[in-house]
Structure formats: structure tokens, C-alpha cells
N, C-alpha and C positions, 0 to 999 in steps of 0.2 A: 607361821608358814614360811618354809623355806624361797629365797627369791626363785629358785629353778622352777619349783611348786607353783609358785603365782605364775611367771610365766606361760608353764604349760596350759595352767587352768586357763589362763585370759585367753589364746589361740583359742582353746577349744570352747569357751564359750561366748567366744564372736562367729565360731563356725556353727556352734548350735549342736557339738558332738563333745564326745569323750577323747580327747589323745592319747589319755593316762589308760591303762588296761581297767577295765569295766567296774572291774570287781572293789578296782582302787575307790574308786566314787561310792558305789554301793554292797559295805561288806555284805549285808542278808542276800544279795541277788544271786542267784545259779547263774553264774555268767559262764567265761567260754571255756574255763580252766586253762590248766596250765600250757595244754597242746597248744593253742591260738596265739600264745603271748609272742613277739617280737623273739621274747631273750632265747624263747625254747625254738626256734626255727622260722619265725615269719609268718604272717599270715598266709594264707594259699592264693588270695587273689593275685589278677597279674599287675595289679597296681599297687600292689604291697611292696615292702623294703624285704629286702632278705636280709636277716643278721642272722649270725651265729650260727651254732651245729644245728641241726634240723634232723639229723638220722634217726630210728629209732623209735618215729612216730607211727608206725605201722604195728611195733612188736610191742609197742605199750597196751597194758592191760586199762581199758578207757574207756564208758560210754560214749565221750564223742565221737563224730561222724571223720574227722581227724584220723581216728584207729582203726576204722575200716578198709581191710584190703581190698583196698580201690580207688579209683581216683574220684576225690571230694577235694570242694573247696568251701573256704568258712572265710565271708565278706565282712566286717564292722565296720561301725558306725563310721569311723575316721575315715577309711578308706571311703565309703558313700557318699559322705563330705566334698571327698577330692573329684569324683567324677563329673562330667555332664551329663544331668540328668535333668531333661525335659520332662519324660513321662516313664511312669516304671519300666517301662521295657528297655529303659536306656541303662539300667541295674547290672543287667543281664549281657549286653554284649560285647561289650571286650571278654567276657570269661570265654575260655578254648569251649568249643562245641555247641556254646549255644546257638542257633538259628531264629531272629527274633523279626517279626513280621510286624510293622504297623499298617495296620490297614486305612486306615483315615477313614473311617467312618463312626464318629463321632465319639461316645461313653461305650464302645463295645469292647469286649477283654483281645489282647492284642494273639498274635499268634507267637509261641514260647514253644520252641523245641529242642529236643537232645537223643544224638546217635542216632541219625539217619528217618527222624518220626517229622511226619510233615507239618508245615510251620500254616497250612489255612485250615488247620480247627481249632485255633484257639488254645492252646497249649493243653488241648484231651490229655494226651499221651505223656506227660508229667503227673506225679503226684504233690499238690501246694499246699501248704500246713503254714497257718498265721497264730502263733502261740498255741499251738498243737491244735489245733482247730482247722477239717479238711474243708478247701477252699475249690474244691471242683463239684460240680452242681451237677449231682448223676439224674439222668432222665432228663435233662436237660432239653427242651424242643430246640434250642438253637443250633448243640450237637452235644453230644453226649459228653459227660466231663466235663461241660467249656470251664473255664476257668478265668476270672473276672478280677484283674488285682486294682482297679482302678480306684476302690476306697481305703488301699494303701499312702500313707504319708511317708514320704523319704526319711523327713525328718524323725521320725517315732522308731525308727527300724533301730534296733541295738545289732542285731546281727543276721546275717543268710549264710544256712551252712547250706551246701547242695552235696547230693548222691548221684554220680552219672553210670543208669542203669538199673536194673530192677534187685538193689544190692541190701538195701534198706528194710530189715524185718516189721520195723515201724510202721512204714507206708506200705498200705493193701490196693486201695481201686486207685487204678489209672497208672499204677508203679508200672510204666511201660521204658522212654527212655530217661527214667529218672524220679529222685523226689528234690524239693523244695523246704526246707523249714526255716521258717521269716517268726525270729522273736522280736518283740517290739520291748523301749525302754521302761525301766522301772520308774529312774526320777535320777534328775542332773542339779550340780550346785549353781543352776543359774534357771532363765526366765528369758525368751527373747520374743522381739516383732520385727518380720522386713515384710518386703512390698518388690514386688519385681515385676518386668513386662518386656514386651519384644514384640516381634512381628507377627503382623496378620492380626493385630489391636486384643494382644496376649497380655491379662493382668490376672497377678495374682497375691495374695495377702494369707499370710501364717503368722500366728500368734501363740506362741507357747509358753507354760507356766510349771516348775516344778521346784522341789527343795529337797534338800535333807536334813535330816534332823532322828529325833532320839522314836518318834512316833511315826502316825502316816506317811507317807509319801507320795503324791500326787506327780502326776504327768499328763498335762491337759494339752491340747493342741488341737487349735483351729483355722481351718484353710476357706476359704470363697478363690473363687478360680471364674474365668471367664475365657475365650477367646473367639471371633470370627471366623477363625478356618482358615486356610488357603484355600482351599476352594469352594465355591457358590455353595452354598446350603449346609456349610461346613461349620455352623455356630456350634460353641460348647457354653453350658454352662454348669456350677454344680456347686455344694456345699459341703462341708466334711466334720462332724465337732469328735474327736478322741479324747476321751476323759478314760485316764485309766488312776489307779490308785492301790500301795502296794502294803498289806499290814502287816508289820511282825506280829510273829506270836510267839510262844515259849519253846524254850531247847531248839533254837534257832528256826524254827518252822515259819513261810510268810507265806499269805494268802494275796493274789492279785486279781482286782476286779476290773473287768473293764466294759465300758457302756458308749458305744459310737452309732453316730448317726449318719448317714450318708445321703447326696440326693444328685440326678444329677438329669438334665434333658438336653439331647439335642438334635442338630440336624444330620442329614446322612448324604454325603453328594454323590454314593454309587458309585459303580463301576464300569467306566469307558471302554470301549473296542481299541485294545493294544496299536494296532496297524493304524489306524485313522487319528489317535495321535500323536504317533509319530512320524505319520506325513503331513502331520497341520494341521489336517482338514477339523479335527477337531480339537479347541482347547484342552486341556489338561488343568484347567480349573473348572471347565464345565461339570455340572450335576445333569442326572441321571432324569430325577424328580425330584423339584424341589420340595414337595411337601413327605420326600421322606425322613422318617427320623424316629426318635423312639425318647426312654428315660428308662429310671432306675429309683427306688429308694431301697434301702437296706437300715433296719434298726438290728444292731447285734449286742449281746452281753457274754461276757464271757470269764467265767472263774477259773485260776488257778492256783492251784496246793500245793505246794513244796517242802519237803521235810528232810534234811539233810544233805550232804554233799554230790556234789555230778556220782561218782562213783559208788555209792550209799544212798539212795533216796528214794523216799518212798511221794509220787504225783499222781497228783489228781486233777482233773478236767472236766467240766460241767459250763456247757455252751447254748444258747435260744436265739435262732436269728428267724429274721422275715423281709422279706423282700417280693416288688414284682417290678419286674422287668418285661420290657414293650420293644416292641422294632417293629415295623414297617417299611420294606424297603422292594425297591423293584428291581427283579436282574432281570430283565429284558421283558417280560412276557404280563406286565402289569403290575399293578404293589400289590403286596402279599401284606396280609398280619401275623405278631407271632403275639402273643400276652400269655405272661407265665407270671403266677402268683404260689411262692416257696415259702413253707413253713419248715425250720429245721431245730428237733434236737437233739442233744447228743453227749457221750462223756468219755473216758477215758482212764484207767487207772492204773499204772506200772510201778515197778520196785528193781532195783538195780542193787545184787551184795557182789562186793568184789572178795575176796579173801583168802586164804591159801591152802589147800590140801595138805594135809600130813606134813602143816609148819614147811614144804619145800614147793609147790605146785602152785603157783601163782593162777587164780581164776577167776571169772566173772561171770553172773546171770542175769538173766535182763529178762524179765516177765511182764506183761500186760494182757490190756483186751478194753475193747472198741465196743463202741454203740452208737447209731445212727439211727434217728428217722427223719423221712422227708412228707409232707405232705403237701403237691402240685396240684393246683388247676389251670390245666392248660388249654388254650383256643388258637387254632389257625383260620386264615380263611384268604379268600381276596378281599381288598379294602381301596377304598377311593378315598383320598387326602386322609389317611389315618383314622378313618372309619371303617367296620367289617360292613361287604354288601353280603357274606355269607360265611357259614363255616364248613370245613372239611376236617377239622379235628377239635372236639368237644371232649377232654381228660380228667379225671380227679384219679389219682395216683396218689399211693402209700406205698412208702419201700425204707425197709427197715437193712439193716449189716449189721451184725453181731462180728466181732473178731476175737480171736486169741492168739497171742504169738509169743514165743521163747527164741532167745540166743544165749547160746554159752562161747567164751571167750577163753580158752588157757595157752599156757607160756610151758609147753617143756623144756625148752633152752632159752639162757638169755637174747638170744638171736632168732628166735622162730615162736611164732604164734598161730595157732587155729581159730578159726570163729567158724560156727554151724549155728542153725535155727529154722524155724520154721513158720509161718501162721496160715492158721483156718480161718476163713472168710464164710459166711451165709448169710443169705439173703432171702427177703421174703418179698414179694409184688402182688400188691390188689387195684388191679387197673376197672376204671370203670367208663367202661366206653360208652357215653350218651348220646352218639349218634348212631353206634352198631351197638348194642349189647352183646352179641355175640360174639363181639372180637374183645373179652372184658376178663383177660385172662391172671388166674392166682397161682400163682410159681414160685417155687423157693429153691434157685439152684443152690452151691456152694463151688469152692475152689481151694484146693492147698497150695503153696507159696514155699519150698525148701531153699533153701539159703546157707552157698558155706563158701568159707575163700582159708588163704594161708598166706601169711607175711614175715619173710624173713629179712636179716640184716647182717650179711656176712662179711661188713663194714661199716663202720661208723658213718661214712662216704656214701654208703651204698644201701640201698631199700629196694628189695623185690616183692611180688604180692600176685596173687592169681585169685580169679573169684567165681561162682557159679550163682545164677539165682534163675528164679520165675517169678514172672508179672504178672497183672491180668488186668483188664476192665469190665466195668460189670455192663450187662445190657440194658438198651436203654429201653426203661417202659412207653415212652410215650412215640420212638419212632421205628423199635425193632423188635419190642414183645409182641406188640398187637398183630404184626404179621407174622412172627414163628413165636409161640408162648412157650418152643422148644432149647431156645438159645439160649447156651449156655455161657460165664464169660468167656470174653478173648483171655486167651494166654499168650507167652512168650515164655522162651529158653532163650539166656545171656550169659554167657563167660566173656570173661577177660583177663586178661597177665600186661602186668606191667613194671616199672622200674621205675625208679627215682636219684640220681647224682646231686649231693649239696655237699658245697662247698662253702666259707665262709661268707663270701660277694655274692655265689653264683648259684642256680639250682635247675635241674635239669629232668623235665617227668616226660615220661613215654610210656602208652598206653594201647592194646588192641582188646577190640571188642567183635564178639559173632553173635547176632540175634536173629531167631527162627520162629516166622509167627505160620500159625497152619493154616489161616485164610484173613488174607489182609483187609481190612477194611475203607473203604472211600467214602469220602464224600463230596461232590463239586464245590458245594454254598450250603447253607441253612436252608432246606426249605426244598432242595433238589433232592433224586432218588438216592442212597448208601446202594454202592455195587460193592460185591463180594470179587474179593482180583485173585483168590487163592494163595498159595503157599507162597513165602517170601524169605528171605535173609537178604540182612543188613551186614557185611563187612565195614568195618573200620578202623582207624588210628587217631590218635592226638599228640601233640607235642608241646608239651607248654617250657621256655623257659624266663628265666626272673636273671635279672644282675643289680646290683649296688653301685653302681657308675661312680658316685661320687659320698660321701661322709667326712660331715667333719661335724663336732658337735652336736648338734640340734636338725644341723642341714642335712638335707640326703636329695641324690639324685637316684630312680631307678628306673632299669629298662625293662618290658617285656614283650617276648613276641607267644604266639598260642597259630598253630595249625591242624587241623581238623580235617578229612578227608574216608568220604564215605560210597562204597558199593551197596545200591539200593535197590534189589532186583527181587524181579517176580519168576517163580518157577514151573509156569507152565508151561514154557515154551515160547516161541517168537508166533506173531508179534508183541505178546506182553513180557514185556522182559523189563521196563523199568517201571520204579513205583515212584506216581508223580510227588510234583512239588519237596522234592528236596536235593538241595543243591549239592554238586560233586566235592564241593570244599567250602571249607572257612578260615578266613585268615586274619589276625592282627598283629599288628604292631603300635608299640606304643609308648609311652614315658608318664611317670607321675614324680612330683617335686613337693617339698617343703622346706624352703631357702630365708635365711632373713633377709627382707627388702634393701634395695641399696639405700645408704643414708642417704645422701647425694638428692633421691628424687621422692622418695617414702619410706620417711625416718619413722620409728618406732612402730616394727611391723613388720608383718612376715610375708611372704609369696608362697599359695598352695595352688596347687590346679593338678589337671590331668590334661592329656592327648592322646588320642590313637585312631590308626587308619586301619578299616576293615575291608579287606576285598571277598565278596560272595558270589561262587561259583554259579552255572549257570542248573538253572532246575527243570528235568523236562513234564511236561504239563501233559505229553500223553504215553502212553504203556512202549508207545514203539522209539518214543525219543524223537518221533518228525519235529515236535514242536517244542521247543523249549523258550527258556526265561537266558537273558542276557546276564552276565557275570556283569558284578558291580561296584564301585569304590564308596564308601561311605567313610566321611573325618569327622568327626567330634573332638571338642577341647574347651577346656575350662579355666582361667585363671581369679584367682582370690586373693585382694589384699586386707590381710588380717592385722589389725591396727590394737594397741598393747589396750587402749581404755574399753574395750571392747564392741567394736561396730568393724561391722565388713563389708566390701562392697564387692561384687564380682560381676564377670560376662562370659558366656557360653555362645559357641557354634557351633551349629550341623551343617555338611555341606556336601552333596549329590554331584562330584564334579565332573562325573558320566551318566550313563543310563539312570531315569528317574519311574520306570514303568517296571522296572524289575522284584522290584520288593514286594509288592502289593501285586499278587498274579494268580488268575485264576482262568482254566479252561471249563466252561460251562455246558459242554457239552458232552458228548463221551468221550471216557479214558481209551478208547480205543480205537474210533474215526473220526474224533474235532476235527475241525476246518477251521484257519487263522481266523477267520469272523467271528468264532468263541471264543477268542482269549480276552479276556476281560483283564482292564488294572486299574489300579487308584494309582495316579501317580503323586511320589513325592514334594515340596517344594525345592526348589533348586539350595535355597540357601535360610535358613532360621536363627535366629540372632534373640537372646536374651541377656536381661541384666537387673542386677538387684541392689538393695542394701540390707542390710541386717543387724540390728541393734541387740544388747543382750544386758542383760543385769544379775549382778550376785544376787542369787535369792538360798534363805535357810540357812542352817548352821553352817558353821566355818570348819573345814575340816583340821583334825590334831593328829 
């Protein structure tokens, strides 16, 4: 092995990542192809390095999400490495547009938004796919879609490509502003253990095991996690074991199994009256009720078939999960229970021929179709210390999705590309209501999904692209059939046009999007009524730019800044003119590094980390805008000394050095005449401080 080769390898596996392009570690793997690599234009994240031409990525004939005319970004391993990341949502925000809400209330999925779609349901309004396996829980009693990434490991992730808007022929339910697809790793030429901890009596331990070699390939990984909370009644605890394992098979085809167990309880410390504390009167570590809190267990398997190249390949998918998920929690008027026990299976089967028309007509087709079933028992009620004293929603629910969907992709000039498609979506619901029978309604809507944009490159320099699509979410059985068994899903209509400037150091994307929903949907909290706000569009823009500040060798310094900026209005006139909880803007800036350590103080060793400051606009919490949520600064930053025999040791902070009530905000009353005494918030901790080490070992064949 080349000294460069060891080098690179020992970095990346004292980091517990890949530095090397994916594909270099594992030739059988469908990794990101040629779009993602460095040499071909840079990753998209804003932590990425920019090298080299990047043009052109738009008019390539390409199943990645990369060649969609539109703005996508595609995150790896390395880059995930570099970030601070506490808890998955910390994944998400430096990328332009996202709006990422922690709520602080305990193992609940965090709030995940994109283009103007509000950030207190839990990331509904996304669609999430973990090795093509849909990750939003329709019929969901918590809210419809929620979406739960908390038995996500950082470390497993190989790569996150994202779709911003309902652009993606792939993703059917919940494709509202955006989808998500999170591949996890096949197997690395090492094996590692660290232990890390921080504040508010934060411990956590991961231990991962993989190889390569001429057979299997293993990729196990186990996390125990623990923490106190910042505030009273804010305990976590929870377990995680990822065993996945990847077989070749003949004429290059591999099968990936994977079999994870998840569990996790804790407590819940609610949410405080905004105004009282931020006049004192009350804590901002105080809980609500202490005996609220909830858990989770999820056992999932999951198979995947691969046979042939990104561009050529014919997948398959076959997935069996179950889980039941608990909360109890009081917003003001006593604890409520929610107990939801989810059986889900499902598969998936597509083919991608790229090829050329009459030897001159460069083209591509891309066919699939989906299958889903869910089957829910659900229970509400009031409850005293997480006990039911009764119910008011008694459910067994079955709901199936069938899908099929085509795209075709051609090149009439070397400079210009079309993409068109389409998918059919139906659904079937057998709601069985054991406390009304009568409200036990059997429905099977449907919905079509057309999808087309155009990318042209009338410079090497220069990348143009325009795109049209429709979304939709499907409704929910368990809190919006049984009162209209007539609803049909939500839709949405999305265009956008944008542009892209790359230069060698530098790259520069601009983006407008318009989305039109014909009856906007609310909800205050889990557990309060869904109001119907009417007709809606969302105006917006983004701007993302990347520079290369500094290169030399192996070193690199880079900058990025990402701004966002959205009109989110209701059309019926005053006084509902805005649609709450989503902020007028989004801003970062920020730097990511991978430097050799000075000799002088840490010799034989590298320095990686990340930084960046997010400033988020102010959100108003009711239809007229009297009340709204304070614009906010949030810092994050990471530094890692990455030492040549392979052990690392790193420290992270997050730090609130204004408003701490703004993130976590919710009006609990109505969108229409709240009074400041409903505004409800979890607030942040002012300051969170973590630190690690991390040991790793050559495991499995030695690469030639």
C-alpha cells in the first residue's frame, strides 16, 4: 500500500468514516458514483471542499439525485465526521433551508422542515427513506407522517442525498417540501470503540465492527446512550444494536441484510408559558409534570438487492418492522395518553436502462412501484402518572399504498436535458372504531404525482434548471378519516428555476420556489384539534455559496454561507394572512478544516472539525402575525485531533447566545385569537459542551 494510502486510511479510520471515495473501500457497493466525487465538482454540502469543474451536473444523463433539475444536496460519511453532531437533527442544519426544531422532550422525532412547511409536526411534511425504506408513520396518532429518526446512528450513515420540494418521482406520501434518502454503510477496513460525555451527566458508548475481504461483509454497530436532561424530568435513556451484512453474488449482484433493534424511555418536562419565563417568574428548567414521559422499542429488518450499476440496475426491497411507541404528556389541561403499537410491511422494486436512441439520443428510464402495509392499535385517553383513567380513541387500523412510477431523462443537445415522470399512488383504509362502530370507515382514495423540469449548461461555468412537480400526504386514519371518511389526500403544486456558478475555489447556487396548497392543514400539539386555514402559497429563495479559502496538499480550508427566505401566507384574506410557525428566514455561515496538526504541540496528526453560526428568523404563532416567536443565534463547532496510529479525540459546542424560548414554540390555543398566556416553549440550554475518544483497528483484508 502506497504511504499516501495508509495515511488517508489511518485519518479515516481514527474518524470511523471513509476519506477515500466510497466505492474505493467497497468495489460491489452502489455508492454515490461519479457525480459526488470531489474531482467531478465537490460534494453539495456546505461543508464540503469545492474542487474542480462541477458544470454539467445537471445535463448528465444520471439516476442520482445530483442530476435532478433542482436544488439537491448529497452529504457523506466524511463530511458527517466533520460536523457537531449531538443528536440527528444537528445532520440537517447548516444545509440552506432546512428549519430544524428540538423540542426537548425526551425520545420524540424532532421537528425537520423544508420551504416554508412548519417545523412543530415533526418533520410530516418531508418524505424519509433509510435504505429505501419509508421512515414516516402514516396514520400516525402523534400527527400524521411524524417522522422518528432517533434509531439513526451517525456513525452507519454512508451518505444523505436530499430533494428540496416535491421534485423526486421516488418519494410518494408526505413528498411536500422535500424528500430525504439516508443510505447506511456496507463495511469499512477497520473496527472501532469510543466513549464520550458532557453536560447535564451525557454518556455515551459506540462500538463498531466491519471488514473487507473476498466474502461477507459485516457492519455491526452498538450504541447505549444515556443522559439527565437539562431540565427536571428531562432523563433519556435508550439502546441501539445495527447489525447489518452485505453478500456478493454472481455477475456482480449483492444482497444487504439488515437486522436492528432499538429501545429507548424517557422523561418529558413539557412546556412552559413563554412570558413567565422570561420574566423569571418561572424556571426554564422547570417541568410541566414530572411523571410525564413515554418510550419506544422498534425491531426492523431489512433486505436489499442490487444488480448492476447506478445507471443500469435492476433493486429490490423487502422490509418487516414493529414498534410501539407511548407518550404521555400534559399541555396544560391534564396528562393525556397516546399508545400506538405499528406493524409494517413492505417492498419495492425498480430498474434504471440508460442507453441511446438511434446510436445519437442519449436517454434514461427509471421504473418502479411500492407497497406498503401498516397495521395500528391505537389508544387515547386522559391518564394520571402514565396510567389511562379512560379512553376516547380506541383504533385498529390497516392501510395499505400500492405505488408505480416512471421517469424518463433525455439529452438533445450536449447542453440541455429534460426529465418528465410521473406516479400513481392508492390506498386502501379499514378503520375499526371500538368505541363508535359507526365512525369505522373503508376508503381507498388515490392520487397522481406528474413531475418534469429542464437543465441546461450554456457554459461550462454556468448551470440553469427549472422544475414542476406535485406532492401530497395521505390522510390520516386515526385522527381525520373517522371524522370525514371523504378526504382525500393533501396536494401541492411546486415550481422552481434556478442557477448554479462554479468556478475552480468557488460555487454559487440560487434558487426560487412557489407552492400552492388548496387547504392548509394545522395542527397546535399532538392531541389538540387539526383546523383547516384554507388556501395557501409559500414564496421563496435560497442561496447557497462554497469557497476553498485555502489548499495545499492534503490541507484544505473551506467557507460557506446558505440563506433562505420565505413568504408564507394564507389566502383568505385578513385576519389570516400568515401560516404559523415558520420563520421569515434562514441563515448560516460557517467553515469546515482538515489541516495537519502543528508539530510543535500534536505531532503526528491531523486537525478536522467544523463551525457555523445560524441566525433564525422570527415565526408568527398566529394567522394575523400579533404574536410571534423571536429571531435567534445558534453556534455549533467541532474540533478532532486525528493521531496517525489511529485513536481520536474530539470536543463539541452548542451555544444560545440570545433568545433560548424561540426554537421550541408553540401557540396552544387558536391560530386565530391566542392570547400571550398560550404560547408555550421548551427552552434551550444556554451552553452544551461534549467530548470523546475514539479508538479504531485495521480489521479484514488489506486492500491491493
Amino acid at each position: 500500500m502506497s504511504p499516501l494510502l495508509t495515511r488517508l486510511l489511518a485519518s479515516a479510520s481514527a474518524l470511523g468514516v471513509s476519506t477515500l471515495p466510497s466505492h474505493a473501500l467497497d468495489p460491489t457497493a452502489v455508492e454515490l458514483e461519479e457525480l459526488q466525487v470531489t474531482a467531478q465538482g465537490g460534494p453539495a454540502h456546505p461543508s464540503a471542499t469545492v474542487a474542480g469543474p462541477a458544470a454539467n451536473l445537471k445535463t448528465r444523463i444520471s439516476s442520482s439525485v445530483l442530476a435532478l433539475p433542482g436544488n439537491t444536496t448529497v452529504i457523506d460519511a466524511a463530511e458527517i465526521a466533520r460536523l457537531p453532531v449531538q443528536s440527528y437533527g444537528d445532520l440537517f442544519r447548516p444545509v440552506a433551508g432546512f428549519d430544524v426544531s428540538n423540542y426537548g422532550q425526551g425520545g420524540v422525532g424532532y421537528g425537520i422542515a423544508l420551504r416554508g412547511f412548519t417545523d412543530a409536526e415533526h418533520g410530516r411534511d418531508v418524505a424519509v427513506f433509510v435504505d429505501g425504506v419509508p421512515i414516516n408513520e402514516v396514520s400516525s396518532i402523534h400527527t400524521p407522517n411524524y417522522v422518528d429518526l432517533n434509531p439513526l446512528i451517525p456513525e452507519t450513515i454512508r451518505s444523505i442525498s436530499i430533494v428540496r420540494g416535491p421534485f423526486s418521482v421516488e418519494a410518494g406520501d408526505a413528498n411536500l417540501g422535500g424528500s430525504i434518502f439516508i443510505d447506511t454503510k456496507r463495511a469499512e477496513p477497520f473496527s472501532t470503540v469510543g466513549a464520550s460525555g458532557g453536560s447535564f451527566g451525557t454518556g455515551r458508548g459506540l462500538a463498531t465492527f466491519s471488514q473487507l475481504g473476498p466474502g461477507i461483509r459485516p457492519f455491526l454497530a452498538y450504541e447505549g446512550y444515556g443522559t439527565g436532561g437539562y431540565r427536571e424530568n428531562g432523563d433519556l435513556g435508550r439502546y441501539n444494536a445495527f447489525n447489518k451484512v452485505t453478500i456478493p453474488l454472481d455477475l456482480g449482484s449483492s444482497l444487504s441484510l439488515r437486522v436492528q433493534m432499538y429501545g429507548t424511555g424517557f422523561g418529558q418536562p413539557g412546556y412552559l408559558e413563554r412570558d413567565l419565563v422570561r420574566a423569571g417568574l418561572v424556571s426554564p428548567r422547570a417541568a410541566t409534570n414530572i411523571t410525564d414521559g413515554g418510550g419506544k422499542t422498534l425491531q426492523t429488518f431489512v433486505a436489499n438487492y442490487v444488480n448492476g450499476g447506478p445507471d443500469d440496475e435492476v433493486a429490490a426491497l423487502l422490509y418487516a418492522s414493529h414498534d410501539v411507541f407511548s407518550r404521555f404528556s400534559d399541555f396544560g389541561a391534564g396528562q393525556r395518553g397516546q399508545v400506538e403499537e405499528r406493524e409494517t410491511v413492505g417492498g419495492r422494486i425498480r430498474k434504471v436502462w440508460t442507453t441511446s436512441l438511434f446510436d445519437a439520443l442519449p436517454i434514461q428510464f427509471l421504473v418502479g412501484g411500492d407497497w406498503r402495509s401498516d397495521a395500528l392499535e391505537v389508544n387515547t385517553g386522559p391518564s394520571v402518572a402514565r396510567s389511562f383513567t379512560a379512553r376516547t380513541l380506541d383504533l385498529d387500523l390497516l392501510q395499505h399504498n400500492l405505488a408505480a412510477y416512471a421517469q424518463v431523462q433525455v439529452k438533445p443537445a450536449p447542453w440541455l436535458k429534460l426529465t418528465g415522470g410521473a406516479r400513481f399512488d392508492q390506498f386502501f383504509y379499514d378503520v375499526r372504531n371500538n368505541l363508535d362502530p359507526a365512525l369505522s370507515p373503508k376508503v381507498s382514495p388515490n392520487v397522481v404525482s406528474p413531475k418534469g423540469g429542464a437543465a441546461l449548461t450554456p457554459f461550462d461555468w454556468l448551470e440553469l434548471f427549472a422544475n414542476y412537480g406535485q406532492g401530497f400526504r395521505s390522510p390520516s386514519a386515526s385522527s381525520e378519516l373517522t371524522n370525514n371518511p371523504r378526504l382525500t389526500p393533501l396536494s401541492i403544486e411546486s415550481t422552481e428555476g434556478g442557477g448554479r456558478l462554479v468556478f475552480d475555489r468557488f460555487s454559487l447556487l440560487g434558487t426560487v420556489f412557489f407552492t400552492d396548497i388548496a387547504n392548509e392543514v394545522f395542527q397546535p400539539a399532538p392531541g389538540l384539534p387539526v383546523q383547516n386555514l384554507g388556501k395557501s402559497r409559500r414564496d421563496g429563495f435560497e442561496v447557497e455559496a462554497k469557497v476553498l479559502a485555502y489548499r495545499e496538499g492534503l490541507d484544505r480550508v473551506a467557507l460557506f454561507a446558505n440563506y433562505s427566505g420565505v413568504s408564507a401566507r394564507l389566502l383568505n384574506g385578513a385576519p389570516s394572512v400568515f401560516i404559523p410557525n415558520v420563520p421569515a428566514y434562514l441563515a448560516t455561515l460557517g467553515a469546515e478544516f482538515d489541516i495537519a496538526a502543528p508539530v510543535a504541540l500534536l505531532p503526528r496528526g491531523r486537525l478536522t472539525g467544523a463551525a457555523y453560526l445560524s441566525y433564525i428568523g422570527a415565526k408568527p404563532l398566529t394567522e394575523d402575525g400579533a404574536l410571534h416567536s423571536s429571531p435567534y443565534p445558534r453556534v455549533s463547532g467541532r474540533i478532532a485531533y486525528v493521531h496517525e496510529n489511529g485513536w481520536t479525540t474530539y470536543g463539541q459546542a452548542t451555544w444560545y447566545p440570545g433568545d433560548r424560548t424561540s426554537e421550541s414554540i408553540f401557540n396552544f390555543g387558536s391560530s386565530v385569537s391566542a392570547s400571550a398566556a398560550e404560547i408555550f416553549t421548551s427552552p434551550q440550554p444556554r451552553l452544551t459542551l461534549l467530548a470523546g475518544i475514539t479508538c479504531s483497528l485495521a480489521t479484514g483484508a488489506p486492500l491491493r
